[in-house]
C-alpha positions in Angstrom: 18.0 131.7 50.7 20.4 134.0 48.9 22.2 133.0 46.1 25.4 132.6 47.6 23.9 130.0 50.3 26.1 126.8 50.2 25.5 123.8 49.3 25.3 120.8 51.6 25.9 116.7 51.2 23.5 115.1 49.7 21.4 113.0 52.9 23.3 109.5 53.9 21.5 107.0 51.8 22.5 108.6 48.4 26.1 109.0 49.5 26.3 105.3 50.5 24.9 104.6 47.4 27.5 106.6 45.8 30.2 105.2 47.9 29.0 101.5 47.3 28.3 102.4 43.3 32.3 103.7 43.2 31.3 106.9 42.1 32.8 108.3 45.1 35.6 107.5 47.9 35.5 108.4 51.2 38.7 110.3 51.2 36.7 112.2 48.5 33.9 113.3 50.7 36.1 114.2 53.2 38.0 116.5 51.0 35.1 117.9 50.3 34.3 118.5 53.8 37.7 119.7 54.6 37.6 121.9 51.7 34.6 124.0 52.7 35.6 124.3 56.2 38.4 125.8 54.9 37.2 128.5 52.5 37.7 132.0 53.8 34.4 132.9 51.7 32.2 130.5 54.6 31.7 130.6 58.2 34.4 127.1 58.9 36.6 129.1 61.5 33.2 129.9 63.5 31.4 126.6 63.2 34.4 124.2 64.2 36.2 125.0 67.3 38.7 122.3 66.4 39.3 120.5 62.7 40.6 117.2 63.0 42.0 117.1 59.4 44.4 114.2 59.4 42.9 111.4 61.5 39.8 112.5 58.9 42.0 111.7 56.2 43.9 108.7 57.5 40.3 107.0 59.1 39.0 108.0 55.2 41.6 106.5 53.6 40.8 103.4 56.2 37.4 102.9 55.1 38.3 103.4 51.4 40.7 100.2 51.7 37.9 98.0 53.9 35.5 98.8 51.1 37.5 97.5 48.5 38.3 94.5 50.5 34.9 94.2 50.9 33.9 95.3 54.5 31.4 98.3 55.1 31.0 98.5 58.9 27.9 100.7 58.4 25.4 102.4 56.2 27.3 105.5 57.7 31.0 104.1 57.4 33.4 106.8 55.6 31.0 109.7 56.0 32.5 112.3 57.3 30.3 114.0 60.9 30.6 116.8 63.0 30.8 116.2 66.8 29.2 119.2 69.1 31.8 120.2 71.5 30.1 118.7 74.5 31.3 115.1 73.8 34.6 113.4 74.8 36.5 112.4 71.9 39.6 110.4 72.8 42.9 113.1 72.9 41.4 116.0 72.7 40.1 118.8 75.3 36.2 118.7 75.4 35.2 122.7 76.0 31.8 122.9 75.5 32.4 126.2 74.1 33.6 128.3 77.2 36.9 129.2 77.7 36.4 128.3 81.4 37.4 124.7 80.4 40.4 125.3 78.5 43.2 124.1 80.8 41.2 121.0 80.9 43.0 117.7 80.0 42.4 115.8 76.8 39.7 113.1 77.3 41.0 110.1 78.5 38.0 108.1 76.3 36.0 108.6 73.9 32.3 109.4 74.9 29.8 106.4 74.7 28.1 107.7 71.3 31.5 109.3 69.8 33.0 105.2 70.5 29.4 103.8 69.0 29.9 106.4 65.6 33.7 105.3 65.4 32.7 101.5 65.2 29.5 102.6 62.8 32.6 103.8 60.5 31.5 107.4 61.0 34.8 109.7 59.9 35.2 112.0 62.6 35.8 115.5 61.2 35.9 118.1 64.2 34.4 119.5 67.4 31.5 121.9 66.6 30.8 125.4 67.7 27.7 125.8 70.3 26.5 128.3 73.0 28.6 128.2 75.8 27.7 124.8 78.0 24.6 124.2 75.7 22.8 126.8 77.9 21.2 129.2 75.1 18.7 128.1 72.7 20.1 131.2 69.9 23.6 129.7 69.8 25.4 133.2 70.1 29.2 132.5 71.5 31.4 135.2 72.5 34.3 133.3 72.9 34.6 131.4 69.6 32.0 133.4 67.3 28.3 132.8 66.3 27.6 130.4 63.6 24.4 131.9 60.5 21.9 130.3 59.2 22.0 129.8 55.6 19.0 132.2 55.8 19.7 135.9 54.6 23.7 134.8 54.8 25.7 137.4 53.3 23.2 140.2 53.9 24.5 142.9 56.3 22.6 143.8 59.0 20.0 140.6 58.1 22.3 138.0 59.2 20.3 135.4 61.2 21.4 133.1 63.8 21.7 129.4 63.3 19.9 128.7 67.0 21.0 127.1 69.7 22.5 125.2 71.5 24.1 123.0 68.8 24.9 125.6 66.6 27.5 124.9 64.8 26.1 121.1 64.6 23.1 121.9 62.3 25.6 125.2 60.7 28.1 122.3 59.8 25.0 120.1 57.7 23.4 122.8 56.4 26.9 124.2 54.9 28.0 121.0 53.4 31.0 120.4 55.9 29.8 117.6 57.2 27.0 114.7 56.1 25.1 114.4 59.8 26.3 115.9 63.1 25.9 114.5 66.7 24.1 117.3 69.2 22.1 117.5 72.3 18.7 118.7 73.4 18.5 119.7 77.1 15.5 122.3 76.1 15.1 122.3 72.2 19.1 122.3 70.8 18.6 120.3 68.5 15.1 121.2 67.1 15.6 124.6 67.2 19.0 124.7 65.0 17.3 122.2 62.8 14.4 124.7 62.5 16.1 127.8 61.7 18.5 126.3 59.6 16.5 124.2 57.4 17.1 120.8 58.4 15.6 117.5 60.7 16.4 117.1 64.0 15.5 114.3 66.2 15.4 114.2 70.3 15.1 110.8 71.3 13.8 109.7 74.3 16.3 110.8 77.3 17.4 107.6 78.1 17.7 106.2 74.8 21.2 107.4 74.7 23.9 106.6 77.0 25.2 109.7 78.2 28.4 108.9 79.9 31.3 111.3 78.5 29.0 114.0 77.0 29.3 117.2 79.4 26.1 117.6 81.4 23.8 120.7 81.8 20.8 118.9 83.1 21.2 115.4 83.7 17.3 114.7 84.0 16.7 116.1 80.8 19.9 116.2 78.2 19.0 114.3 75.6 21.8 112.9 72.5 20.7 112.7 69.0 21.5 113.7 65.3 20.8 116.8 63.0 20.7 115.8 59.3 19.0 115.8 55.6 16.3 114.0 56.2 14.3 111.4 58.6 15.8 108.5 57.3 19.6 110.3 58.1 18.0 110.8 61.4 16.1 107.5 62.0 20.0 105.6 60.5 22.2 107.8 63.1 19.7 107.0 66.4 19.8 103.4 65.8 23.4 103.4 66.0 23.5 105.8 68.9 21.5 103.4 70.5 22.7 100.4 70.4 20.7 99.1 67.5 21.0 97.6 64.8 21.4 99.6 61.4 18.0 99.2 60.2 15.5 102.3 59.1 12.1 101.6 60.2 9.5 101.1 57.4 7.5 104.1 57.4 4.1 103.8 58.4 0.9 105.4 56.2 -0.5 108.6 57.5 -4.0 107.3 55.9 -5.5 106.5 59.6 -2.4 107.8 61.7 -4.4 109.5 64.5 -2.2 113.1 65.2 -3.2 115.7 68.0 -2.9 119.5 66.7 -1.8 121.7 69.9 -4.1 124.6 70.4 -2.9 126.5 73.4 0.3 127.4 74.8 2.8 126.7 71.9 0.8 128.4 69.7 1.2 132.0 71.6 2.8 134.5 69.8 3.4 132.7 66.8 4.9 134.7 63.4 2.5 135.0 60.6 5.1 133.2 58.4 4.8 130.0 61.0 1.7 130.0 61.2 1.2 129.4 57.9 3.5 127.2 56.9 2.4 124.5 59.8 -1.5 125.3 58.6 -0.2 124.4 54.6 2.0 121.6 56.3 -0.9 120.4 58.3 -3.6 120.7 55.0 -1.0 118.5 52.8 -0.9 115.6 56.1 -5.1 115.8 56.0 -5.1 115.5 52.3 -3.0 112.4 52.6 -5.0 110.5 55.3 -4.3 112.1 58.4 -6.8 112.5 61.5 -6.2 115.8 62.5 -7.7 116.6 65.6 -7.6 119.9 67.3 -6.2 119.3 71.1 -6.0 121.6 74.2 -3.8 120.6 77.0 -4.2 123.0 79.6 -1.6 121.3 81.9 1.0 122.9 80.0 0.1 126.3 80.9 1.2 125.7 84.1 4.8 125.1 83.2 6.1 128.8 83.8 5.3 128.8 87.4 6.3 125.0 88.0 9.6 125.7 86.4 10.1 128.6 88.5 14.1 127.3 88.9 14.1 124.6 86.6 16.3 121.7 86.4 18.5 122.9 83.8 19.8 126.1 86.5 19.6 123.6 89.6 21.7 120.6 88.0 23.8 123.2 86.2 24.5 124.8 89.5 25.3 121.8 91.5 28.2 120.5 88.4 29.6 124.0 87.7 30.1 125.3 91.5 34.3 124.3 91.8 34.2 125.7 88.1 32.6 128.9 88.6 35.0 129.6 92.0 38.2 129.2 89.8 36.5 131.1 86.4 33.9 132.8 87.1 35.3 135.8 85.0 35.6 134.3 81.9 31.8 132.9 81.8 29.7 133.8 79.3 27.8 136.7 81.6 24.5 135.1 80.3 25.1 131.8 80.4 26.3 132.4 83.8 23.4 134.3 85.4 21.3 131.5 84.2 23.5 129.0 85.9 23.7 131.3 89.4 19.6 131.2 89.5 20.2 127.3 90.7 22.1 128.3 93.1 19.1 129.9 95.6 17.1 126.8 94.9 16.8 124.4 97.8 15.9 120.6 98.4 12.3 121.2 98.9 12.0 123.0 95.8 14.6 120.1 93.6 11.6 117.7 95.2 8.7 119.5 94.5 9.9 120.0 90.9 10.3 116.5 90.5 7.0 115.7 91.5 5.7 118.1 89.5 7.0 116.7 86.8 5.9 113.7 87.4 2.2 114.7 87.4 2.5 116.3 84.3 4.2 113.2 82.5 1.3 110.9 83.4 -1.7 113.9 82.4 0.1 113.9 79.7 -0.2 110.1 79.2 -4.4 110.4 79.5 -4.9 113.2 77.3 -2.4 113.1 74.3 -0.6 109.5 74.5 -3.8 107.3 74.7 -5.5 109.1 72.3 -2.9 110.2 69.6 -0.1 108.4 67.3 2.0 111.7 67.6 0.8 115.6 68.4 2.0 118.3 66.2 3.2 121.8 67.1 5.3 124.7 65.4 9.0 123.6 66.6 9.8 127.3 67.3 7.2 130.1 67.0 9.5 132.5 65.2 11.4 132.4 61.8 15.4 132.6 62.5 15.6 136.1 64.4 17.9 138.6 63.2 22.1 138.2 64.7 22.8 141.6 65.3 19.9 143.2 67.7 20.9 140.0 70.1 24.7 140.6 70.4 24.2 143.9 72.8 20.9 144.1 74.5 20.3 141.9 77.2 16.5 142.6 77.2 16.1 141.2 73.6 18.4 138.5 74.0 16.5 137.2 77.0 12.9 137.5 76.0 14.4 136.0 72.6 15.9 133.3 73.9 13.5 132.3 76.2 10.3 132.0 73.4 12.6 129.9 71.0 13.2 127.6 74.2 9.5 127.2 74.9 8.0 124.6 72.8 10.5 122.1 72.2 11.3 122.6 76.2 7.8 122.0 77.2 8.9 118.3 75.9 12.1 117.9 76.9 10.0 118.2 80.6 7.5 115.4 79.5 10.5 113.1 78.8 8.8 112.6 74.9 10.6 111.6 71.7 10.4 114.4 69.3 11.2 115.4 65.3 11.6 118.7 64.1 11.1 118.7 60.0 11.1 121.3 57.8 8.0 122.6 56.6 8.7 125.8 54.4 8.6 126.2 50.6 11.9 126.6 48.8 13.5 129.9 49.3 11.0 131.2 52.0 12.3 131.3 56.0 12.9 128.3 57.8 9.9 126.4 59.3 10.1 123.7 61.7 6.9 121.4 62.0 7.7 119.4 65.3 6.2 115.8 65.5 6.1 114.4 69.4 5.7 110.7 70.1 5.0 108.9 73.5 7.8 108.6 75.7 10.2 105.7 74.4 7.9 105.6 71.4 11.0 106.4 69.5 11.0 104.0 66.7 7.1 104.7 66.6 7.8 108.2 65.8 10.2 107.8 63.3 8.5 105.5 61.8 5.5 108.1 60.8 7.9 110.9 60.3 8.8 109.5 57.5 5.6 109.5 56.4 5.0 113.0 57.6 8.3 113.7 55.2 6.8 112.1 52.3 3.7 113.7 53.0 5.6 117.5 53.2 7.3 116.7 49.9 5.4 118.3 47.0 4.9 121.4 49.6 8.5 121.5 50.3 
């Protein structure tokens, strides 16, 4: 990272700690965020679409009074997060980063998991920037802007995007303007922004999360989940998200934990710098106890021709049709020829996709999930890609997009819980190392992410 690359909160646990220790308020830490979302030297005016700055202060300034009475809500009470601009918050007009949407009412309510973080004590500090209706995985926005990775930042010409879809989620952690953000995953958007910007990201399970006022792109497989520091800001966040109690699972030894290592099909056309930061990744999980075991699962070769439309285009297609009659000219043109191929897709083929699908879930039960704790594949094949050949050449952007997409997607189809941790040295690109668990196996998988984090530590 270059010397000027900012510097983010310190992961949820500490900042509690600091909070319960009185060495810090949560007015404070909100200051802080506000402060750096602010400052015309960053990238705050891209990231945030809107900045909520005075209910942050007056909910802070809440929290700071019920700690001194003696009531913490939450581990995560007077921490200031970033909500991706897919989610209904309670006044305000959810745009999910089109302009297509901006006559749209204020939200009558806030979404399920914004409602869940408000009574967690969350501080609510803005709607973040993403690709337009979460249907890119490179997070470029021509509307509102492109949020950077903190990698090569300030370099002209070298600038790197921060991935997609929730851009300006994982931008908003990695930049210190918020302490966790809330995104989504329909095909990788929250791996792949945790990957290229150095941070975790977990996709639970799809129907872990309630998903009632979040804005759908694929309502069989949007998933809602976090993008933070660490596991344990991860594991803290999901629980709350889902219902659950406030409790970290204890992380469970890698000496023994039995972990497949994907051969074929996310391994194609992987970038020397991936490649071998997952093989150093992988040597330090052996060292420590690991059973590594090389695995081929052929099914997944099949993928490209079974998602021939996709649900993601068909779904799409079927919510945006009254949108795209009144707006079609102010559509992202990319986001919106993706969206049009759902539209030439008929029953049969909706049908035949689901029973594909199907099929491939339960091979995917006898081959990995009865034989494996978790499997392990790189999260993205490529090391943040460069802004600037993206912005005006279709043909790159396309092929681009499309190979980021293709691991973490080929999960979001099996319906798996999955954990994108960074695997790089210090100062080298951005490597995510993604760890898949078992469908609904989410508390399993978090559980040996931990220890897969631990694990990473003397590498990292």
């Amino acid at each position: 990272m270059t010397a000027s690359a900012p510097t983010p909160f310190a992961p949820l646990a500490e900042l509690a700690a600091d909070l319960a220790a009185g060495r810090t308020t949560s007015r404070a830490l909100v200051e802080t965020a506000l402060e750096r979302i602010a400052d015309p030297a960053g990238q705050g005016a891209t990231v945030f679409i809107e900045v909520d700055a005075e209910r942050a202060r007056a909910a802070a300034d809440a929290h700071d009074r019920l700690r001194a009475a003696g009531t913490v809500l939450s581990p995560l009470a007077g921490l200031p997060v970033s909500v991706k601009d897919l989610f209904d918050v309670q006044g305000q007009v959810t745009r999910a980063g089109s302009r297509a949407l901006a006559d749209a009412p204020p939200a009558a309510a806030d979404a399920v998991t914004v409602a869940r973080l408000r009574r967690a004590g969350a501080v609510l500090i803005g709607r973040t920037n993403m690709s337009e209706f979460a249907f890119s995985g490179l997070g470029l926005n021509p509307h509102y802007g492109t949020p950077r990775s903190p990698y090569r930042r300030g370099q002209p010409g070298d600038e790197r995007v921060a991935g997609g879809s929730s851009s300006g989620a994982a931008a908003s952690v990695a930049d210190g303007m918020a302490a966790i953000a809330l995104g989504t995953d329909t095909g990788g958007s929250i791996r792949i922004p945790s990957a290229f910007c150095g941070l975790t990201g977990f996709k639970p399970t799809a129907a872990r999360i309630p998903k009632a006022g979040g804005l759908p792109l694929s309502s069989t497989l949007d998933s809602f989940g976090p993008l933070g520091r660490s596991v344990t800001c991860c594991a803290l966040v999901d629980r709350l998200l889902a219902g659950l109690a406030p409790r970290v699972p204890a992380a469970r030894p890698l000496a023994g934990a039995r972990i497949g290592v994907l051969t074929n099909y996310v391994t194609d056309g992987v970038e020397p710098e991936v490649a071998n930061a997952v093989d150093a990744a992988l040597g330090h999980l052996g060292a420590a106890g690991a059973i590594l075991t090389d695995v081929r699962f052929d099914a997944l070769e099949r993928l490209p021709d079974i998602n021939r439309f996709g649900f993601s285009p068909i779904e799409a297609w079927a919510w945006h049709r009254p949108l795209v009659e009144r707006h079609r000219d102010v559509y992202d043109p990319r986001v919106l020829a993706r969206i049009l191929r759902g539209e030439a897709a008929s029953a049969a083929d909706y049908l035949d996709l689901i029973a594909a699908r199907a099929a491939l879930i339960e091979e995917a039960g006898a081959a990995l999930w009865q034989r494996f704790d978790a499997v392990i594949a790189p999260t993205v094949p490529i090391v943040p890609p460069r802004l600037a050949p993206l912005v005006d050449d279709d043909e790159a952007f396309a092929r681009t997009n499309a190979l980021v997409l293709r691991n973490p997607s080929a999960f979001n189809f099996l319906d798996t819980c999955a954990l994108s941790l960074p695997c790089h040295r210090h100062g080298d690109a951005p490597v995510g190392l993604m760890l898949v668990g078992a469908p609904h196996d989410d508390d399993a998988l978090l559980a040996l992410g931990l220890a897969v984090e631990t694990g990473l530590a003397s590498r990292r």
